[in-house]
C-alpha positions in Angstrom: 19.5 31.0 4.6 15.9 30.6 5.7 13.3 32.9 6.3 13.9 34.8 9.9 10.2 36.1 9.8 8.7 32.8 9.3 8.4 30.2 11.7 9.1 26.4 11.1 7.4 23.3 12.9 9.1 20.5 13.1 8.5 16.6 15.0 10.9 15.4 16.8 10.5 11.0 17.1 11.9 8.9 20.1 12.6 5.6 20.3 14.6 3.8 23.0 13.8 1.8 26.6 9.9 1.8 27.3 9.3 4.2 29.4 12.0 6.2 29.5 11.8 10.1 30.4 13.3 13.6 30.0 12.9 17.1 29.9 12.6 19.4 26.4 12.7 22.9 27.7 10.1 22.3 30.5 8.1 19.8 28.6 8.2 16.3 30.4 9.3 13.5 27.5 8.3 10.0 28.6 8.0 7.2 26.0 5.5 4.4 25.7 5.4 0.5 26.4 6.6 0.3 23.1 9.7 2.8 23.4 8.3 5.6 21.3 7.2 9.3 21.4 7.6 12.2 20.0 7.1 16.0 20.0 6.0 18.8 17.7 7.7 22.1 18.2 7.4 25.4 16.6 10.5 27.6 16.0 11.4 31.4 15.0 14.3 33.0 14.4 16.7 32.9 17.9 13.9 30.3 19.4 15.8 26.9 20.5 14.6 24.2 22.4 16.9 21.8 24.9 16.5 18.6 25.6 18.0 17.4 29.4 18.2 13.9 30.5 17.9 12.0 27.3 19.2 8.2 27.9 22.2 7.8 25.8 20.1 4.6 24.3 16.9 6.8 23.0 17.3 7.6 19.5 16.2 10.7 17.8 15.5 11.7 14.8 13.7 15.7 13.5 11.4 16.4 10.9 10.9 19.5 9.7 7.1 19.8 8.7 
């Protein structure tokens, strides 16, 4: 029901084992010392973004800005 001409950003938080790493649709993912990271993303209408590799301990969660 959104808008399919407008884009939307979101942020996308990690937190899980320090250091940890993955792959969102080419962009490497690695968390800090501390277990955290994140990722700002920008979507249109038919964009998506996939995220490989992520530890099944690393917990996620989006926000859309």
């Amino acid at each position: 029901m959104g808008d399919k001409g407008r884009t939307y950003d979101f942020t996308i938080n990690f937190e899980g084992p320090a250091n940890a790493s993955f792959d969102m649709t080419g962009q490497s993912i690695t968390l800090d010392a501390n277990g955290k990271g994140s990722a700002d993303i920008t979507l249109t209408n038919n964009s998506l973004k996939t995220i490989k590799g992520i530890p099944s301990t690393v917990k996620y969660t989006v926000v859309e800005n």
